[in-house]
N, CA and C of each residue as an Amber inpcrd file, in Angstrom:
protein
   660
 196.7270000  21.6490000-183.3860000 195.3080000  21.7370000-183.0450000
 195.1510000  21.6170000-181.5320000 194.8580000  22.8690000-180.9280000
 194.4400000  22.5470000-179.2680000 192.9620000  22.0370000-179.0580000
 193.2560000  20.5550000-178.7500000 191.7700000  20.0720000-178.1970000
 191.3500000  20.7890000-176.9200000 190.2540000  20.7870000-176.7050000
 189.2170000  21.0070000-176.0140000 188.7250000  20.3530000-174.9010000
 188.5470000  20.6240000-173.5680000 188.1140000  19.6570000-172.3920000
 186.7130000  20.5060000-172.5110000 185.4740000  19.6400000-172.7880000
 184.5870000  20.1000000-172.4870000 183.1550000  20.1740000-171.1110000
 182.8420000  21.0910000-171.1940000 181.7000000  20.1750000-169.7830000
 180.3650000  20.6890000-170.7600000 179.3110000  19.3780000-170.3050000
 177.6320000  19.3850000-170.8410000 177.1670000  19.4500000-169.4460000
 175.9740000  19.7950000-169.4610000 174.7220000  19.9910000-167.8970000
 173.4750000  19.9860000-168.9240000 172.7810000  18.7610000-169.2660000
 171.7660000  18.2820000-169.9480000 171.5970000  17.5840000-170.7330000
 173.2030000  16.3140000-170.2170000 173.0800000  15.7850000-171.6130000
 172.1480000  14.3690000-171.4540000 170.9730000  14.8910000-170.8300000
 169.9740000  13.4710000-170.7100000 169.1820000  13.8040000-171.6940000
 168.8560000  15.3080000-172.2040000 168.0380000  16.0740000-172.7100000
 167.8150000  15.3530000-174.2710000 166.8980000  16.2830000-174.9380000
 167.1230000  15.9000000-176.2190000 167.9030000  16.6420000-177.1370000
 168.5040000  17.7010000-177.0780000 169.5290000  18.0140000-177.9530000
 171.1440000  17.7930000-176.9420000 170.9800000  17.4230000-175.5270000
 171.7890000  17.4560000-174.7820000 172.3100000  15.8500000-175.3970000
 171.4030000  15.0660000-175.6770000 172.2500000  13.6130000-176.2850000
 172.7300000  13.8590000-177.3360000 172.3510000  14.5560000-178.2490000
 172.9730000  15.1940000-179.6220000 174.2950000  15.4250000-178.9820000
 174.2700000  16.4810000-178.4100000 175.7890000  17.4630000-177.9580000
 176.7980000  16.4470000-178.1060000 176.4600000  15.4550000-176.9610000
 177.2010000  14.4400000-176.2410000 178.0520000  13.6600000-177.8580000
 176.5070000  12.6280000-178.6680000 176.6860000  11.8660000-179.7880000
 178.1240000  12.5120000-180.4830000 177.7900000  14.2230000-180.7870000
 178.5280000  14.6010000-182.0510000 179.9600000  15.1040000-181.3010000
 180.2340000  15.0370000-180.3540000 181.4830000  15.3870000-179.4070000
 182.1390000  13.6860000-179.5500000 181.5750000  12.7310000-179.5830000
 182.5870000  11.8640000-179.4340000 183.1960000  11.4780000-180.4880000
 182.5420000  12.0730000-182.0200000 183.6640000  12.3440000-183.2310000
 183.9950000  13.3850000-183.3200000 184.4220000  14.5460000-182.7890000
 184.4530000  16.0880000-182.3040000 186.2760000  15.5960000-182.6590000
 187.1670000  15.5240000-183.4770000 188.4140000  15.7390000-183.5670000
 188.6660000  17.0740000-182.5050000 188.2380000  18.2170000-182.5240000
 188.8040000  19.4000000-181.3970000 188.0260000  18.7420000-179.8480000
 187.5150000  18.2160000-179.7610000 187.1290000  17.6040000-178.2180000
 188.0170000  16.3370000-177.8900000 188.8210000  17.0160000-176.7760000
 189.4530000  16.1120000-175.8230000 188.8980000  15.2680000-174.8510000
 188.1540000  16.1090000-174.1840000 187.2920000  15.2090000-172.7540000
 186.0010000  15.9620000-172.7650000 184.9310000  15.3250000-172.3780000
 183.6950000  15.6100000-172.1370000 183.2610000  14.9800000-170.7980000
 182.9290000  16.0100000-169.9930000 183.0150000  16.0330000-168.7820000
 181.4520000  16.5460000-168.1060000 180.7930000  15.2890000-168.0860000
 179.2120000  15.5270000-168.0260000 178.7940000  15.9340000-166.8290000
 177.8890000  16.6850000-166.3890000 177.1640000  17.3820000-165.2470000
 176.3240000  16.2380000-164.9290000 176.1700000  15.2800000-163.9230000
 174.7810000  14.2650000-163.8640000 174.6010000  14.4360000-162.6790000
 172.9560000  14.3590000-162.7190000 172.3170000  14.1060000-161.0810000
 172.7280000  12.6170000-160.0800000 172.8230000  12.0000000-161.2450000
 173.2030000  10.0750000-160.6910000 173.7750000   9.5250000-161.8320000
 174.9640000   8.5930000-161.5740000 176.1500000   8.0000000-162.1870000
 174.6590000   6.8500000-163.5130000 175.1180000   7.2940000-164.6240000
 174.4240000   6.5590000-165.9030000 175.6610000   5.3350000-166.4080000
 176.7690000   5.4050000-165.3650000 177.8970000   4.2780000-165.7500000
 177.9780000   4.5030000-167.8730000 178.1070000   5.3520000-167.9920000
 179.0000000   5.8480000-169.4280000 180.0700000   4.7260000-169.7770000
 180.2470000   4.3190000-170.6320000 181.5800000   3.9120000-170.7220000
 182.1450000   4.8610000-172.3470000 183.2490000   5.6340000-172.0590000
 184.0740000   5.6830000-173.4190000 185.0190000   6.6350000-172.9040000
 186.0590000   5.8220000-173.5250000 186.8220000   6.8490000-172.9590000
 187.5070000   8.8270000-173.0700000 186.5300000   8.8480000-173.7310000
 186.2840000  10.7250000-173.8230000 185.3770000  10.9430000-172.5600000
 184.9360000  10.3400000-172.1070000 183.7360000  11.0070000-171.2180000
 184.3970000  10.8030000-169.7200000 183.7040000  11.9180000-168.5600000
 184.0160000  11.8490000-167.4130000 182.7600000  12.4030000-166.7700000
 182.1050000  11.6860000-166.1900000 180.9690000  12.0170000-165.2590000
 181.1520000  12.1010000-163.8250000 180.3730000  13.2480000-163.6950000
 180.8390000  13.8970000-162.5870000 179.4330000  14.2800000-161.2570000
 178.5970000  13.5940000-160.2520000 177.9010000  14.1110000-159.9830000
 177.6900000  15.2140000-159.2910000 176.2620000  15.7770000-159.6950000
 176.4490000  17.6090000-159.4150000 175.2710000  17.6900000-159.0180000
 175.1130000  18.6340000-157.7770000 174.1420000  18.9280000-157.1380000
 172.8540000  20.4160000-158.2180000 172.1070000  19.9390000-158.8360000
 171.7160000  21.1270000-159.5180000 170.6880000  22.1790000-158.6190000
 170.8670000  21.4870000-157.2700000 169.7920000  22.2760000-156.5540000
 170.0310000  23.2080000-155.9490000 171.9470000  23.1870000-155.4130000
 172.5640000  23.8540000-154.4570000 171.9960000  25.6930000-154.9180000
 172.2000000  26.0890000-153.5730000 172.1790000  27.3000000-154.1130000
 173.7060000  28.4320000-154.6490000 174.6700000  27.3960000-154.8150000
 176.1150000  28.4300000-155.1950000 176.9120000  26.8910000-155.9100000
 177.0490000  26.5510000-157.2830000 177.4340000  25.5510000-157.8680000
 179.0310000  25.8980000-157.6360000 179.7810000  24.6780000-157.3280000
 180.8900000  24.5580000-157.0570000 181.3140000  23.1000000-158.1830000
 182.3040000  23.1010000-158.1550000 183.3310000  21.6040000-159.0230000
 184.9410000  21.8870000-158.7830000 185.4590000  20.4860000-158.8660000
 186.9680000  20.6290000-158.8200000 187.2740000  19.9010000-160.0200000
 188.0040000  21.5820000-160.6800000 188.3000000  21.1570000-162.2680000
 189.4320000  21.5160000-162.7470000 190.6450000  20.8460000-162.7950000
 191.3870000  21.6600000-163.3960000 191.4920000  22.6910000-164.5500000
 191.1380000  22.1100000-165.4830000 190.3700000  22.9240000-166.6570000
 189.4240000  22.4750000-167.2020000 188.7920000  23.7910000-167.9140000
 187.7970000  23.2220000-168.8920000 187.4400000  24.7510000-170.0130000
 187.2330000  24.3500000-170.7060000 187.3710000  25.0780000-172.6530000
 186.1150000  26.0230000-172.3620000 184.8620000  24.5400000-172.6020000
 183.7480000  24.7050000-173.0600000 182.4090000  24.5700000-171.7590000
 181.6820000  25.3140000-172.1070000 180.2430000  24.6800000-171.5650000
 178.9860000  25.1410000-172.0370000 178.5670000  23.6440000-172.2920000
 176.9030000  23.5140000-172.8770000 175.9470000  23.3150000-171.9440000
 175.1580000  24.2470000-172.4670000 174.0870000  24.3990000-171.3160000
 173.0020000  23.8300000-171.8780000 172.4030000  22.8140000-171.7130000
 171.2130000  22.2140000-172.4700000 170.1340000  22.0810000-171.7330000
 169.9600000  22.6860000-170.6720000 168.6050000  22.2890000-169.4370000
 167.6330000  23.0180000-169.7960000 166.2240000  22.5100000-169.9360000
 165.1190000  22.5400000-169.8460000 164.1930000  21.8800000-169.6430000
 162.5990000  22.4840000-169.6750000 161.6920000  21.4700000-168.7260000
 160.1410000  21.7810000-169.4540000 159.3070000  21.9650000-169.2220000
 158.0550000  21.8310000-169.6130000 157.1970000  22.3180000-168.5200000
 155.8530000  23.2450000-168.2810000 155.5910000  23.5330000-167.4020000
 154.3670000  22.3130000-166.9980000 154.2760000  21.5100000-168.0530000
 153.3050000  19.9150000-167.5280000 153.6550000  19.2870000-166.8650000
 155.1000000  19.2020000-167.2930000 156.1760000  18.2620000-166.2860000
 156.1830000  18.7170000-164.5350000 156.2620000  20.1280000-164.7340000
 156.7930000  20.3450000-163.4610000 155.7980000  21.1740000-162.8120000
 154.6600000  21.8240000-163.3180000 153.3520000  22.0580000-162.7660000
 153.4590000  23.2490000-162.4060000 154.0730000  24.2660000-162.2840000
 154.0700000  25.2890000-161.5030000 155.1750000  26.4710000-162.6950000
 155.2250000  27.3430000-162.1110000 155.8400000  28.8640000-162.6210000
 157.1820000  28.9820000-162.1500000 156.7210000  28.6280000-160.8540000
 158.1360000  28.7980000-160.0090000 158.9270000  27.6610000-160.0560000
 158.6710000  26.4320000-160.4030000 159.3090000  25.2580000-161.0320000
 159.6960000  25.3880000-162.1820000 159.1110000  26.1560000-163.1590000
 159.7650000  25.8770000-164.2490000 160.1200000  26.9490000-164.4480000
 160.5870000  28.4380000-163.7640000 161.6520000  29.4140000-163.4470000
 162.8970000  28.6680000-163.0160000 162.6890000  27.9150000-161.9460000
 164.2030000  26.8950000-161.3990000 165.1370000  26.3220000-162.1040000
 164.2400000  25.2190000-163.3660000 164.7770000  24.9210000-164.0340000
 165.7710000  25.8500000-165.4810000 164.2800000  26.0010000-165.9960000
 165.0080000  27.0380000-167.0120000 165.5200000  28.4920000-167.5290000
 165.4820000  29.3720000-165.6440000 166.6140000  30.2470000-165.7130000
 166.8140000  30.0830000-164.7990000 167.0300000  29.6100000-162.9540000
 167.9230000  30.1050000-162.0470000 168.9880000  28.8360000-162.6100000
 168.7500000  27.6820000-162.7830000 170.0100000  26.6460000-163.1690000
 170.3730000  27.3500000-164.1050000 170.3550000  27.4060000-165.4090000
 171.4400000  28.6040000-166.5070000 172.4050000  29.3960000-165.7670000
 171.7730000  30.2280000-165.3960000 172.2480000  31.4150000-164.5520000
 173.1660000  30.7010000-163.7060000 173.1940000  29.9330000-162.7790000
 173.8920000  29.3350000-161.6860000 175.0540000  29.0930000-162.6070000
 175.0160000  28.3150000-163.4310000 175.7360000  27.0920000-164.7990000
 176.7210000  28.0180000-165.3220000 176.0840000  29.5830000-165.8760000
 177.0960000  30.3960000-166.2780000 177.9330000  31.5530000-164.9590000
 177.6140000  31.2890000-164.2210000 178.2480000  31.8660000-163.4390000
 179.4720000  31.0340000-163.1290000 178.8050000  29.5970000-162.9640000
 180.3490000  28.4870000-162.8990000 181.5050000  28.4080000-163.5710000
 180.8790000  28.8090000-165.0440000 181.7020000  28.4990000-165.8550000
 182.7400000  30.1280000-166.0640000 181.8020000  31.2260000-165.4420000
 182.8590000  32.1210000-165.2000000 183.7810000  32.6600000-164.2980000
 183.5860000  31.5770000-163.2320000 184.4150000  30.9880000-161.9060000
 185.6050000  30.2050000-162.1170000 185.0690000  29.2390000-163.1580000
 186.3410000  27.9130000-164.0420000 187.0020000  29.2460000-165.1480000
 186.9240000  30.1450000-165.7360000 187.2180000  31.1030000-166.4830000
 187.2990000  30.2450000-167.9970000 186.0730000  30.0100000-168.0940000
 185.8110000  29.1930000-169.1440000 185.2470000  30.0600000-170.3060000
 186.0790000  29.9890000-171.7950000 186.1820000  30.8830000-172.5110000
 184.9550000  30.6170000-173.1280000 183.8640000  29.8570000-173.3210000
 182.8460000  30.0070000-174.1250000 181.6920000  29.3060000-173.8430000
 180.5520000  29.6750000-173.4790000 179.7750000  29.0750000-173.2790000
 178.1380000  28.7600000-173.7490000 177.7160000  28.0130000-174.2250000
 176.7930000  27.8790000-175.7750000 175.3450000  27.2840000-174.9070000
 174.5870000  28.2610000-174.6560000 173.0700000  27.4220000-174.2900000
 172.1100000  27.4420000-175.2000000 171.5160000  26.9970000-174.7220000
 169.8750000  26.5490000-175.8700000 168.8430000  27.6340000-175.0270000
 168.1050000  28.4530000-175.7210000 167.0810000  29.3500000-175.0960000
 165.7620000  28.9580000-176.2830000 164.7750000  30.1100000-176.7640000
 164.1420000  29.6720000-177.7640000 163.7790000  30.7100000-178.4090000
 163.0210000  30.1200000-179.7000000 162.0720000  31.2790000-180.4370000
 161.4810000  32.5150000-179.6600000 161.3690000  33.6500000-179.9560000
 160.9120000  34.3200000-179.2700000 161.3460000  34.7270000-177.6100000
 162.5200000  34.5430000-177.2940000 162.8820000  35.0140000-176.3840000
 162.8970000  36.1810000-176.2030000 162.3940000  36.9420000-174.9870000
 162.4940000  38.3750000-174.8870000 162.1190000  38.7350000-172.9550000
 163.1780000  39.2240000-172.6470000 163.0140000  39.5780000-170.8010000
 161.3620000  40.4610000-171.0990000 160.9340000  40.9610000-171.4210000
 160.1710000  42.0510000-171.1870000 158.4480000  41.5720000-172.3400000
 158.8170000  40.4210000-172.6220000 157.6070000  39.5130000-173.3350000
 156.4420000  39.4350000-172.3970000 155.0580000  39.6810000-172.9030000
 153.8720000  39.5630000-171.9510000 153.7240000  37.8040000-172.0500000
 154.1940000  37.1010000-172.5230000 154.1420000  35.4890000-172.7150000
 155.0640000  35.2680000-171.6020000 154.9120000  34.4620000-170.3130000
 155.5910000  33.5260000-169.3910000 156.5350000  33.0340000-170.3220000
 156.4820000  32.1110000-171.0760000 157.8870000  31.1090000-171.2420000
 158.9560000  32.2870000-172.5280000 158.3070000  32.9540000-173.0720000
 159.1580000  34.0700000-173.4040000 160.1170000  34.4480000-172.8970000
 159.1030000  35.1100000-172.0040000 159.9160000  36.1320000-170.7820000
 160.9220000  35.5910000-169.8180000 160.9320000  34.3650000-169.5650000
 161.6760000  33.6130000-168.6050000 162.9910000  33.2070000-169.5700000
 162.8750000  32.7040000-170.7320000 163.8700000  32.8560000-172.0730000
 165.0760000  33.8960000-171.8660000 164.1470000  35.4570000-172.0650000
 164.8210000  36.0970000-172.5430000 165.4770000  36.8730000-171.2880000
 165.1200000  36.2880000-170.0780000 165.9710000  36.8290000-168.7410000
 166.8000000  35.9120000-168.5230000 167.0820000  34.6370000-168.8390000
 167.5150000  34.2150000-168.5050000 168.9580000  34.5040000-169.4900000
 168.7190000  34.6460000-171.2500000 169.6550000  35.2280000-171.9380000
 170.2980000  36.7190000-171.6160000 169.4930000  37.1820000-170.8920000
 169.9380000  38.8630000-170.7850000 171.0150000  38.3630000-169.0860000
 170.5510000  37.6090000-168.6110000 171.7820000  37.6650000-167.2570000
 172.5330000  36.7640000-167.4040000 172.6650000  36.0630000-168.6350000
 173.9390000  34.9750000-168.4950000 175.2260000  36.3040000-169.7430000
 174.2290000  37.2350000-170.2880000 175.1140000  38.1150000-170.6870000
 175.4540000  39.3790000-170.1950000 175.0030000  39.4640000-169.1530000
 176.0780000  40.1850000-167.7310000 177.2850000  39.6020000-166.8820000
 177.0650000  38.1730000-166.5690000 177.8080000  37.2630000-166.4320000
 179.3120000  37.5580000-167.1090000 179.7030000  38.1160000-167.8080000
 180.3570000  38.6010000-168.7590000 181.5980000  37.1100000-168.6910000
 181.0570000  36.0820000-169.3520000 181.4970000  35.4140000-169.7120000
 181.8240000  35.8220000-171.3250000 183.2720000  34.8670000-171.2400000
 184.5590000  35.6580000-172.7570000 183.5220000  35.7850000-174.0560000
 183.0700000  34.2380000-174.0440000 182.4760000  34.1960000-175.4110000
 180.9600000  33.0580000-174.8310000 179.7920000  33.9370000-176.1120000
 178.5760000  32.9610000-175.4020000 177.8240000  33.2660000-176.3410000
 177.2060000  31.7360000-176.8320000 176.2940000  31.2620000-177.8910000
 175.2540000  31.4100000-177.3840000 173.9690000  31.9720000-177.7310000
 172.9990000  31.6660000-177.6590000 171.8110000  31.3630000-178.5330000
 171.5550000  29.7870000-178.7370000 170.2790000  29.3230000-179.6170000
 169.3840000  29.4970000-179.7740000 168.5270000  29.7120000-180.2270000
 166.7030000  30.0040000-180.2010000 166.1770000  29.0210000-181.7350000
 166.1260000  27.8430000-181.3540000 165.4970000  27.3490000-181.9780000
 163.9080000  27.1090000-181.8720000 163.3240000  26.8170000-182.8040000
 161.9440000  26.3620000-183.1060000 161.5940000  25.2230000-182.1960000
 160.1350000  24.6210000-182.5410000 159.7710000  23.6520000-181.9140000
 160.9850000  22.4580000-182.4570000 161.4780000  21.4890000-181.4750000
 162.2680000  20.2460000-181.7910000 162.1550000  19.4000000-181.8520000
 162.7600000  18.4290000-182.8400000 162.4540000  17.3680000-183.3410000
 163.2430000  16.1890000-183.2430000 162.8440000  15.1690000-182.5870000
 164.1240000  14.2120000-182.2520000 163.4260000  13.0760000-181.3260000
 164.0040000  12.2440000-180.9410000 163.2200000  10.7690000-180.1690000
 163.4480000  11.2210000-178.6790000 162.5240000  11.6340000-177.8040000
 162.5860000  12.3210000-176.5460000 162.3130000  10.8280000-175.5250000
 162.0190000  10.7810000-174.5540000 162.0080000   9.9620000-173.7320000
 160.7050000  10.3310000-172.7840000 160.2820000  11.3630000-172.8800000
 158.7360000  11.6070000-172.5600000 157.9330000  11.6330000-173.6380000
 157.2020000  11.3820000-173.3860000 155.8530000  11.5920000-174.6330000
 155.2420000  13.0920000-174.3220000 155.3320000  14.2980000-175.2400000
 154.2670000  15.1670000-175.1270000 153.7680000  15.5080000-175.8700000
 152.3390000  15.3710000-176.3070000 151.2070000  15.1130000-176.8000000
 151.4630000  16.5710000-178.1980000 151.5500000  18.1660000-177.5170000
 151.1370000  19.1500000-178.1810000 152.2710000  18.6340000-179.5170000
 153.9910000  18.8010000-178.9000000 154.8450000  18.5310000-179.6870000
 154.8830000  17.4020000-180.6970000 154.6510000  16.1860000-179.7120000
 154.5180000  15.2710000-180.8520000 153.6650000  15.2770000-182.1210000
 152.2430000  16.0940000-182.1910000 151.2820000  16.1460000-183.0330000
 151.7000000  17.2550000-184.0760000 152.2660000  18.4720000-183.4140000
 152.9020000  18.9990000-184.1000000 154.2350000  18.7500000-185.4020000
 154.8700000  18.0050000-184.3620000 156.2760000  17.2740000-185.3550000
 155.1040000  15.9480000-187.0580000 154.7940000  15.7250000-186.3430000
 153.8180000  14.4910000-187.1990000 152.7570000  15.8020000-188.2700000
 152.6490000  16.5510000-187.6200000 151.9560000  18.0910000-188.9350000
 152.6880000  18.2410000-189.4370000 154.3310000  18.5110000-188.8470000
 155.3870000  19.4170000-189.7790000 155.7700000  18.5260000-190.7060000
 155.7960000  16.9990000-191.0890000 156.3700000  15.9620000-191.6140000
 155.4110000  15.8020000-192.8170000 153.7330000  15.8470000-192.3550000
 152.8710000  15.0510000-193.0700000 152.7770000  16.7450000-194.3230000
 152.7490000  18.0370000-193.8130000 152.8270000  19.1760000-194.4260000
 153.6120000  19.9670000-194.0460000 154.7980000  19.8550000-194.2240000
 156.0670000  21.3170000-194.1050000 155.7190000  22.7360000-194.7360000
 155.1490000  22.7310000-196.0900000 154.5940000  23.6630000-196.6120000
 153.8630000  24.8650000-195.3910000 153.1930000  24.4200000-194.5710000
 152.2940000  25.1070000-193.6110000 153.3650000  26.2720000-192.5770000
 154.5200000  25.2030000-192.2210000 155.0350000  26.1010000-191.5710000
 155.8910000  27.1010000-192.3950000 156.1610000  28.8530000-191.8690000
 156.7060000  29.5850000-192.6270000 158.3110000  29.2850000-192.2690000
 159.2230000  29.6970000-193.1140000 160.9820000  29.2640000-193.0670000
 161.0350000  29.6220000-191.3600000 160.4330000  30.6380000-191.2730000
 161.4030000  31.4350000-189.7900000 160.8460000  30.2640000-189.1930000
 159.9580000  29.4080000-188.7840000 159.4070000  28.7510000-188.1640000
 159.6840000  27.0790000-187.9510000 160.0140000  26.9110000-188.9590000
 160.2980000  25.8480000-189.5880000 160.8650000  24.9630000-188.2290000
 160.1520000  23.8280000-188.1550000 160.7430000  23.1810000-186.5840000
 162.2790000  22.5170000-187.0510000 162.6060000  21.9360000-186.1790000
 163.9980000  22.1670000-186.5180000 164.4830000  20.4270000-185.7540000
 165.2940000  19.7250000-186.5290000 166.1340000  18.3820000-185.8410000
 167.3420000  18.6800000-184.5830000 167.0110000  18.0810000-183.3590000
 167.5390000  18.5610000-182.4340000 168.9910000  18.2700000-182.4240000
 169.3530000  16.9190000-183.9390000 171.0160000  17.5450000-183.9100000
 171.2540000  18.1600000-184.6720000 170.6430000  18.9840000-185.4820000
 170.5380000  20.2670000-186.1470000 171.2350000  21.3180000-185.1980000
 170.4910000  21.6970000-184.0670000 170.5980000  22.8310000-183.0570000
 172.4510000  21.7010000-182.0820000 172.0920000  20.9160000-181.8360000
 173.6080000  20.3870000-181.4810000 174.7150000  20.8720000-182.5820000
 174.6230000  20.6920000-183.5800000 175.3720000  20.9600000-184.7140000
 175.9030000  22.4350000-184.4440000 174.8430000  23.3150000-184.3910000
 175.0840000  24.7580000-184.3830000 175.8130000  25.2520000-183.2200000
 175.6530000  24.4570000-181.9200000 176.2000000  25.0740000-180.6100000
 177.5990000  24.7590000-180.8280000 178.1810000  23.1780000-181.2210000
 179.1470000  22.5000000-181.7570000 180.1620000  23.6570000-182.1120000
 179.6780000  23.7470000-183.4760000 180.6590000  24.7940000-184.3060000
 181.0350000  26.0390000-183.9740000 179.8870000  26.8540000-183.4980000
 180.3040000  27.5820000-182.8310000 181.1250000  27.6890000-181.3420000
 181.5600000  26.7000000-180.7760000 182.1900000  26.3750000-179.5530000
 183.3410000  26.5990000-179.9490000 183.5030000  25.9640000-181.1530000
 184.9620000  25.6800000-181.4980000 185.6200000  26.8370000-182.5180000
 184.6780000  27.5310000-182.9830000 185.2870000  28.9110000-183.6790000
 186.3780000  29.4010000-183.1880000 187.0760000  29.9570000-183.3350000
 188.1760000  30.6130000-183.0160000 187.7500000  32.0010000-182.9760000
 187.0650000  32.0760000-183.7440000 186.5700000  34.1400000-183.9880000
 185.3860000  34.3390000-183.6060000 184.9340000  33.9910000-182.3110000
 183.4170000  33.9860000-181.6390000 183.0230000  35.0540000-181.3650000
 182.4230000  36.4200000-181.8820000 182.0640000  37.3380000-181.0030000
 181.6470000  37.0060000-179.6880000 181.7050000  38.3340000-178.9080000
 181.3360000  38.3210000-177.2900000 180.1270000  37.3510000-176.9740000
 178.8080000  37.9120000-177.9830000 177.5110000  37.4510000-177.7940000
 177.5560000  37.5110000-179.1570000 176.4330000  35.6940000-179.5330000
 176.3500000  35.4870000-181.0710000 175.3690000  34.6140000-180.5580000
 173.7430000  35.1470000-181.3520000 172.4330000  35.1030000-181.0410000
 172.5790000  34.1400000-182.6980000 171.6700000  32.4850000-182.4630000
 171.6330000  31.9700000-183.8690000 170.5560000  32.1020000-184.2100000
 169.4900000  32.5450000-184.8040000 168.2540000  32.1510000-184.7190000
 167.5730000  31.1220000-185.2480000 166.5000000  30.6700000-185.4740000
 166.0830000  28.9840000-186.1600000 166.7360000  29.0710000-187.3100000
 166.0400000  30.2490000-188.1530000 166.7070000  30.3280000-189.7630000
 168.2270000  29.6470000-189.7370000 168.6440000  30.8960000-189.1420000
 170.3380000  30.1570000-188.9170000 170.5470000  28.4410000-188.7860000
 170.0280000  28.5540000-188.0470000 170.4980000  26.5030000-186.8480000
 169.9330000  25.8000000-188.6150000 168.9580000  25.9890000-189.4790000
 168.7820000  25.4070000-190.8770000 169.9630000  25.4810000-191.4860000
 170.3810000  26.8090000-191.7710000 171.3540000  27.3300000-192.8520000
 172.7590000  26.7610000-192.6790000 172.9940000  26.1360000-191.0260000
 174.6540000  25.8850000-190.3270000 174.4850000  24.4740000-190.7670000
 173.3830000  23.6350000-190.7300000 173.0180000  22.2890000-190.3250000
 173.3980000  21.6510000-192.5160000 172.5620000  22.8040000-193.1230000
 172.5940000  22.4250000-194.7040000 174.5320000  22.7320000-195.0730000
 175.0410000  23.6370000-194.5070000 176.3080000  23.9210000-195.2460000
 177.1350000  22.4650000-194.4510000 176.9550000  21.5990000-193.5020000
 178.1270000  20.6200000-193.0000000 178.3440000  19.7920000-194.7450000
């Protein structure tokens, strides 16, 4: 069995703590080798934190190797107030992230995008989605996951109001939402990036959609 040195860039996030959680019983994960803005003093010994400038404009690291990379960054446009802020976050960092990882010649690389992604969407957070999926697959990195899950569900560390009321609808009446829709547990969507990392038979590009991230999460 060849383990795996992996690298995360979001694992403060909420499916980015998932990633992290289900990697440290990950039998094929050797090392997990975290992207952080400032040292969170980790202790275990699978993990290696590493601080990383996410602002630079040309991402650099000294790595001997590495397998994997999860891309888990995203943001909210409440949080960060602006268009062009929350372009920064959730496609020029991707983009930067997979270009790194096709610098390290890193055979697979698994991000989180969403429902409805599409470059050419009249919806802003669409459209920023689905450019950001369409140039991390020019990038012509070996092998690359890409997620589109539903709204997510999981213990976040901000409070936001729309989501939270939503998650507390989907609980009190699931019935309402249709399957394709169906919000989804954010180590659900960890689960799905997981397995597919470690496939051996990954097509080039392998799009999961919510349905899917249900269907991967019920067969463990």
């Amino acid at each position: 069995m060849n383990k795996k040195t992996v690298i995360v860039a979001g694992s403060s996030g909420l499916v980015g703590k998932e990633v992290v959680k289900q990697l440290l019983t990950e039998p094929m994960c050797k090392e997990i080798i975290l992207l952080v803005r400032k040292s969170s003093d980790t202790k275990h010994e699978k993990i290696k934190e590493v601080i990383f400038d996410f602002t630079a404009s040309d991402y650099k690291i000294e790595l001997t190797k590495a397998d994997v990379m999860f891309i888990c960054i995203g943001t909210t446009m409440n949080k960060v107030k602006s268009k062009k802020a929350f372009e920064e976050v959730d496609l020029h960092i991707p983009i930067k992230l997979g270009k790194l990882a096709h610098k390290l010649n890193i055979q697979h690389v698994s991000v989180i995008s969403a429902m409805g992604a599409n470059a050419t969407s009249t919806f802003f957070y669409n459209r920023v989605k689905g450019s950001m999926e369409s140039q991390l697959i020019s990038t012509n990195i070996p092998s690359l996951t890409i997620v589109r899950p539903s709204l997510l569900i999981g213990d976040r560390e901000e409070f936001r109001f729309g989501e939270r009321f939503a998650e507390k609808l989907y609980k009190a009446l699931p019935f309402i939402y249709p399957n394709k829709y169906e919000p989804v547990e954010a180590s659900f969507v960890a689960r799905a990036m997981i397995q597919e990392a470690f496939n051996t038979d990954n097509e080039r590009v392998k799009i999961i959609e919510n349905k899917k991230i249900h269907e991967i999460s019920r067969n463990i």
